[in-house]
TORKOL-4160 file (C-alpha; in steps of 0.2 Angstrom, whole numbers, padded with zeros to 4 digits, m for minus):
205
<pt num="1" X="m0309" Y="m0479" Z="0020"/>
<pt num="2" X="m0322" Y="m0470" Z="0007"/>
<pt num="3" X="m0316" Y="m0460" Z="m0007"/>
<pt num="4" X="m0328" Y="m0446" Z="m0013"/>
<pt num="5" X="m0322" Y="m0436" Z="m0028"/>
<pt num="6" X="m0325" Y="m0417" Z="m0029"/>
<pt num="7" X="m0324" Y="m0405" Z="m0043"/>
<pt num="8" X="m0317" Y="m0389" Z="m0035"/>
<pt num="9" X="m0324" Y="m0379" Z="m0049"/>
<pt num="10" X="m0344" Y="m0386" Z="m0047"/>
<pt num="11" X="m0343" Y="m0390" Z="m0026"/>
<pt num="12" X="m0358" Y="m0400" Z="m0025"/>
<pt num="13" X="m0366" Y="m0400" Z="m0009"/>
<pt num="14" X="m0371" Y="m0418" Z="m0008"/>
<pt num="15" X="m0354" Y="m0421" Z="m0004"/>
<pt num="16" X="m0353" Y="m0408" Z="0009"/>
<pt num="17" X="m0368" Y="m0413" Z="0017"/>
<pt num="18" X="m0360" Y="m0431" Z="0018"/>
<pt num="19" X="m0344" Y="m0422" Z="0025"/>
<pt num="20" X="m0353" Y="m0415" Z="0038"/>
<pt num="21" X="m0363" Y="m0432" Z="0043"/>
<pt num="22" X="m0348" Y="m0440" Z="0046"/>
<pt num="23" X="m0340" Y="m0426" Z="0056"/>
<pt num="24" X="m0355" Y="m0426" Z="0068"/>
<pt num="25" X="m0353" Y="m0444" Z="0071"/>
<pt num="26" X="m0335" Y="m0443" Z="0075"/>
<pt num="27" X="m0326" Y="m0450" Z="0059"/>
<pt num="28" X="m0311" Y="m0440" Z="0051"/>
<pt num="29" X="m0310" Y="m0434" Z="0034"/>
<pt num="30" X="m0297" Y="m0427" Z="0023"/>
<pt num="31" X="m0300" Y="m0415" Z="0012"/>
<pt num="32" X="m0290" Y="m0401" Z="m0002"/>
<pt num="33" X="m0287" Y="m0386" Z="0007"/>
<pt num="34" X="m0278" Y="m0368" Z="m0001"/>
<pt num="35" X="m0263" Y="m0380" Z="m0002"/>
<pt num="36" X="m0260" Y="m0395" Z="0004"/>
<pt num="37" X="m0273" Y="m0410" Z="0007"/>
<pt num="38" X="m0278" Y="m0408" Z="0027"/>
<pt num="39" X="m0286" Y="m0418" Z="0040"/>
<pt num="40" X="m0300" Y="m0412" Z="0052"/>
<pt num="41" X="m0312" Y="m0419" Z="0062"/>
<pt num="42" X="m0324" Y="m0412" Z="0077"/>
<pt num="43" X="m0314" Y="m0401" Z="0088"/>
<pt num="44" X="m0327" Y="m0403" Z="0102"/>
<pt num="45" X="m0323" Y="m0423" Z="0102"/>
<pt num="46" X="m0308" Y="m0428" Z="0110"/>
<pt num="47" X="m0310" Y="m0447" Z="0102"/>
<pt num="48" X="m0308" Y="m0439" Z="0083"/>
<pt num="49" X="m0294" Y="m0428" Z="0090"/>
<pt num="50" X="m0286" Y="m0442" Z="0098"/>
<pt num="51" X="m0287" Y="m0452" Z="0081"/>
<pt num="52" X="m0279" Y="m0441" Z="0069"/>
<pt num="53" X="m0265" Y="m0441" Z="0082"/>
<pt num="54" X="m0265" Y="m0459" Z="0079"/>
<pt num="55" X="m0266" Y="m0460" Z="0059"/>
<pt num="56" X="m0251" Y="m0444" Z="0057"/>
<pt num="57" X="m0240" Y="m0454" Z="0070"/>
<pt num="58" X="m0238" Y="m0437" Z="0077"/>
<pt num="59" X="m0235" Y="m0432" Z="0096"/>
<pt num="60" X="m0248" Y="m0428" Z="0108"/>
<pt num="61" X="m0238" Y="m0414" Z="0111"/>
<pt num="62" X="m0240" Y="m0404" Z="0095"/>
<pt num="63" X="m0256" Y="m0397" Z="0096"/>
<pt num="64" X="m0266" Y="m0394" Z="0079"/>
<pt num="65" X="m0275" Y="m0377" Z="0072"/>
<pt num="66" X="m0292" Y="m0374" Z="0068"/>
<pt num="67" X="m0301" Y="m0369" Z="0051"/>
<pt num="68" X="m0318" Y="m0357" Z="0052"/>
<pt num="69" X="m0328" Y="m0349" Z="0041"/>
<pt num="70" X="m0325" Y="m0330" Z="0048"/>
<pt num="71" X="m0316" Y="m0318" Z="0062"/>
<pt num="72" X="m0335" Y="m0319" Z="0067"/>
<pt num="73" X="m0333" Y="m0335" Z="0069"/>
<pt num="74" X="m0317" Y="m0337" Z="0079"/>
<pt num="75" X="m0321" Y="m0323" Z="0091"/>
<pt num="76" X="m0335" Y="m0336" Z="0099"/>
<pt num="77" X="m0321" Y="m0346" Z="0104"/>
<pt num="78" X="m0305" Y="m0334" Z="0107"/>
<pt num="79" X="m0301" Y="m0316" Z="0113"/>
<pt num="80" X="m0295" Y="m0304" Z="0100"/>
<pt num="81" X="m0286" Y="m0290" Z="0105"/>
<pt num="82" X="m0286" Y="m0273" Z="0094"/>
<pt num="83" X="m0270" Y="m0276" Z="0086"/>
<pt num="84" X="m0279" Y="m0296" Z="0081"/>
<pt num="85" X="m0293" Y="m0287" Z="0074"/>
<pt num="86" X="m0283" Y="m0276" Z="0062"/>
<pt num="87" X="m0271" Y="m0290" Z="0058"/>
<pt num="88" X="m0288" Y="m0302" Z="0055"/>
<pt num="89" X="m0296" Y="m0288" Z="0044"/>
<pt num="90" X="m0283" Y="m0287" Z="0033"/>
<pt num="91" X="m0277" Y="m0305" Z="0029"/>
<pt num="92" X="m0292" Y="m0314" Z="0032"/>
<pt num="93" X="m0298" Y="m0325" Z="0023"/>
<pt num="94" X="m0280" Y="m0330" Z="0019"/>
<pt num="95" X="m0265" Y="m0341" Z="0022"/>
<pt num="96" X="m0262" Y="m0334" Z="0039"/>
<pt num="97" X="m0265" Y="m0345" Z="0057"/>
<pt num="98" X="m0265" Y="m0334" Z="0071"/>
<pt num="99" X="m0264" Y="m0341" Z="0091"/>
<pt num="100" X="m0273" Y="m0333" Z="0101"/>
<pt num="101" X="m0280" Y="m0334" Z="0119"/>
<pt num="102" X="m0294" Y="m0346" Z="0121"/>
<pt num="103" X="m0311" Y="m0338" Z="0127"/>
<pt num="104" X="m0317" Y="m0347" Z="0145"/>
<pt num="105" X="m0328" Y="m0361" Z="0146"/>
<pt num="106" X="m0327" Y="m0366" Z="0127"/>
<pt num="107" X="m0331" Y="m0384" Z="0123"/>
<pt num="108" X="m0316" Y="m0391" Z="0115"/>
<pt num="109" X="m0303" Y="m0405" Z="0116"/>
<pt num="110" X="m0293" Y="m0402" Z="0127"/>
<pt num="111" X="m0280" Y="m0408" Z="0113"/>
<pt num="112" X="m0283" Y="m0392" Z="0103"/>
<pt num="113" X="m0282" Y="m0381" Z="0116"/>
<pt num="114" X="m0264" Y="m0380" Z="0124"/>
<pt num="115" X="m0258" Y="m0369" Z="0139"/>
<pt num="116" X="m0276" Y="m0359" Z="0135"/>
<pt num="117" X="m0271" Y="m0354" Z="0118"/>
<pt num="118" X="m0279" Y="m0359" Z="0102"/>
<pt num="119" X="m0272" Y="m0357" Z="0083"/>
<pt num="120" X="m0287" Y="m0353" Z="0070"/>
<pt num="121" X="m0285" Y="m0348" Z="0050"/>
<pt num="122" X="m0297" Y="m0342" Z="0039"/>
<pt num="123" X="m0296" Y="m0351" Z="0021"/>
<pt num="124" X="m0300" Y="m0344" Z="0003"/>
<pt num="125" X="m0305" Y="m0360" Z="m0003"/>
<pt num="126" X="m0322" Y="m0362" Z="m0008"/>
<pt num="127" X="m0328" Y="m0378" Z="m0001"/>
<pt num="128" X="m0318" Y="m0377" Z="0015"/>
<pt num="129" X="m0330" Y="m0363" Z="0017"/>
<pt num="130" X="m0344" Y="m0371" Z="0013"/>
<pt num="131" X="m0341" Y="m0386" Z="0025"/>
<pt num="132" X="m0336" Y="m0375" Z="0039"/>
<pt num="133" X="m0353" Y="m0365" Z="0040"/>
<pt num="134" X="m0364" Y="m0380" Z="0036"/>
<pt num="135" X="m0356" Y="m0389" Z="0051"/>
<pt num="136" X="m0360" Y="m0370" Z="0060"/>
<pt num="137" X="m0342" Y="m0375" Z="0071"/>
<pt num="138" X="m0323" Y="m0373" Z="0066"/>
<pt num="139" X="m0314" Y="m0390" Z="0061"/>
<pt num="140" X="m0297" Y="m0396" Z="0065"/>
<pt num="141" X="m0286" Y="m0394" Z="0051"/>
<pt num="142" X="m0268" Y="m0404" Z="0049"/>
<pt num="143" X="m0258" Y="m0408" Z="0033"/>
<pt num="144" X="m0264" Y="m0426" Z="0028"/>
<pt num="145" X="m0246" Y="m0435" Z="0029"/>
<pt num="146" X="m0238" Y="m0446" Z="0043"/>
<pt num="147" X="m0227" Y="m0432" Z="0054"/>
<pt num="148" X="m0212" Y="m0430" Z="0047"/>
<pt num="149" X="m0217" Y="m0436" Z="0029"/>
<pt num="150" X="m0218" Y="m0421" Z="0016"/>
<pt num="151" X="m0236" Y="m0412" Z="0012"/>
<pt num="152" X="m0248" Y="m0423" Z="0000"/>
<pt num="153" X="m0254" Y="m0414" Z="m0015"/>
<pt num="154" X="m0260" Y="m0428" Z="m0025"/>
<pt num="155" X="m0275" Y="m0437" Z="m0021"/>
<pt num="156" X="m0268" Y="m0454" Z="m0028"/>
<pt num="157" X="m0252" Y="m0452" Z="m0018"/>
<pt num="158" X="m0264" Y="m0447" Z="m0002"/>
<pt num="159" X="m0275" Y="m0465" Z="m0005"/>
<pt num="160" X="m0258" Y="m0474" Z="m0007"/>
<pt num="161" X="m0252" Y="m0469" Z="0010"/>
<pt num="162" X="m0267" Y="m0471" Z="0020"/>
<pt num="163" X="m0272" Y="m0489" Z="0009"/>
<pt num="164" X="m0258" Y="m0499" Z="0020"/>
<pt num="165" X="m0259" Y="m0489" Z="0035"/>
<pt num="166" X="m0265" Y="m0495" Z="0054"/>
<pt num="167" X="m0275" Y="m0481" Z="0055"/>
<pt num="168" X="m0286" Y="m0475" Z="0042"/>
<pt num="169" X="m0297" Y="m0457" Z="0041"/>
<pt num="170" X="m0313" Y="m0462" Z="0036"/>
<pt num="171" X="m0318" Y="m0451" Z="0018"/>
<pt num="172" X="m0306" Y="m0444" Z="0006"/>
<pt num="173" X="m0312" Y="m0428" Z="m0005"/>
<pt num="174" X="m0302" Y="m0430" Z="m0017"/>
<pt num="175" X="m0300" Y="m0416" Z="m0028"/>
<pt num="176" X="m0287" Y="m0423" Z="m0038"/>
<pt num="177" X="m0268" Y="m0413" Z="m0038"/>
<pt num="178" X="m0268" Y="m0398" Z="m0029"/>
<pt num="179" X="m0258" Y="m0382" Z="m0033"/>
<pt num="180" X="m0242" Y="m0384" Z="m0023"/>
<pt num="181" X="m0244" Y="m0368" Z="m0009"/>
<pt num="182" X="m0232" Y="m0365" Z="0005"/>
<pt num="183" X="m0238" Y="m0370" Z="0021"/>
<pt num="184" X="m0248" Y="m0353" Z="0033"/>
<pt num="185" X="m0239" Y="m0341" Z="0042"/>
<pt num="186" X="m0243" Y="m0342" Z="0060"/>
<pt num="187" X="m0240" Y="m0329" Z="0071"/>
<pt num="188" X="m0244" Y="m0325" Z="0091"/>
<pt num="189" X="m0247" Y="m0309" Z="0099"/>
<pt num="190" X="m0234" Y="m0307" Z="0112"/>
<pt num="191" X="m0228" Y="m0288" Z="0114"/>
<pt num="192" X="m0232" Y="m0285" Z="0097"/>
<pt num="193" X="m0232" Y="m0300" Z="0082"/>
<pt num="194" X="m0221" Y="m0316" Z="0084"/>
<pt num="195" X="m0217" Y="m0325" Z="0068"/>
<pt num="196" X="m0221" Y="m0345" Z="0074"/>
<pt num="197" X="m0218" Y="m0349" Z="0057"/>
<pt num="198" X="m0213" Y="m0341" Z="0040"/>
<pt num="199" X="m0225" Y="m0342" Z="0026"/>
<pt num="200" X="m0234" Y="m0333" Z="0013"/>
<pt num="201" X="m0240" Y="m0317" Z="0022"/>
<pt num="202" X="m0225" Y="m0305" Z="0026"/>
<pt num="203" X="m0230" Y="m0296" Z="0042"/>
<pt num="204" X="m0220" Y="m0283" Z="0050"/>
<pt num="205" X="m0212" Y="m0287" Z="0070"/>
């Protein structure tokens, strides 16, 4: 397990770069999102999918959200209907997840896409930003902690965890302590908005 440190303040894009070669190649990485340290890999690779389920201890049956860049970049993978759209323009970026229905004949685990429905959010945070469009491909995105643990905001506590454990991701950006954020709100479009998950973003139902 490397550990790569990374000033949030001055992203440099070495390590990015080095992010994004291990992505390609299938490793998993966990990295300071707009709260909590989170874990992603290649959505299109079923084997880095199938590993995070392994190193969270988490049931197959819990699928995971994606991180991308933009709406722009979302809409090449799932359908946004006009009541999406508005809801995307005005929380976007932000800590909201949205599920929506998966475009046909996208190339992605099968993991991250359950009964044909696929959960994206659009981040504030700088360097998630930056990864996202250098890879040109959304990223999974799960809180770095064993299921049913609490959410890691310290980078020492994250290596502590992960030191011991059977399963390892294979970098660490470690960004040091991370502001403690409350988790997305998730929301679905079913006959209006359906609250998935409380959170942040207050949207009416």
């Amino acid at each position: 397990m490397e550990i790569r440190e990374l000033d949030k303040k001055n992203i440099d894009n070495k390590i990015i770069d080095h992010a994004v070669r291990i992505l390609k190649r299938g490793g998993v990485i966990v990295y300071p999102t707009d709260s909590s340290y989170g874990l992603g890999c290649d959505p299109e690779k079923t084997k880095s999918v199938k590993r995070i389920y392994k190193i969270k201890n988490r049931p197959a049956s819990e699928p995971f959200l994606m991180i991308a860049s933009s709406a722009a970049m979302v809409v090449k993978y799932a359908k946004f209907s006009k009541e999406a759209s508005a809801v995307a323009a005005r929380h976007w970026p932000g800590p909201l997840t949205m599920v929506l229905e998966a475009k046909p004949g996208i190339r992605l685990a099968k993991q991250v896409v359950k009964r044909g429905k696929i959960a994206f959010r659009v981040p504030k945070d700088k360097f998630l930003i930056k990864l996202v469009k250098k890879i040109k491909k959304p990223i999974v995105s799960t809180s770095a902690n064993i299921s049913g643990n609490t959410s890691i905001y310290n980078s020492k506590e994250l290596v502590k965890v992960f030191a011991g454990a059977k399963f390892k991701p294979d970098l660490v950006i470690s960004a040091g302590i991370l502001p403690r954020r409350r988790p997305s709100t998730i929301i679905e479009f079913k006959n209006g908005v359906k609250i998935l998950r409380s959170g942040p973003i207050r949207l009416k139902v």
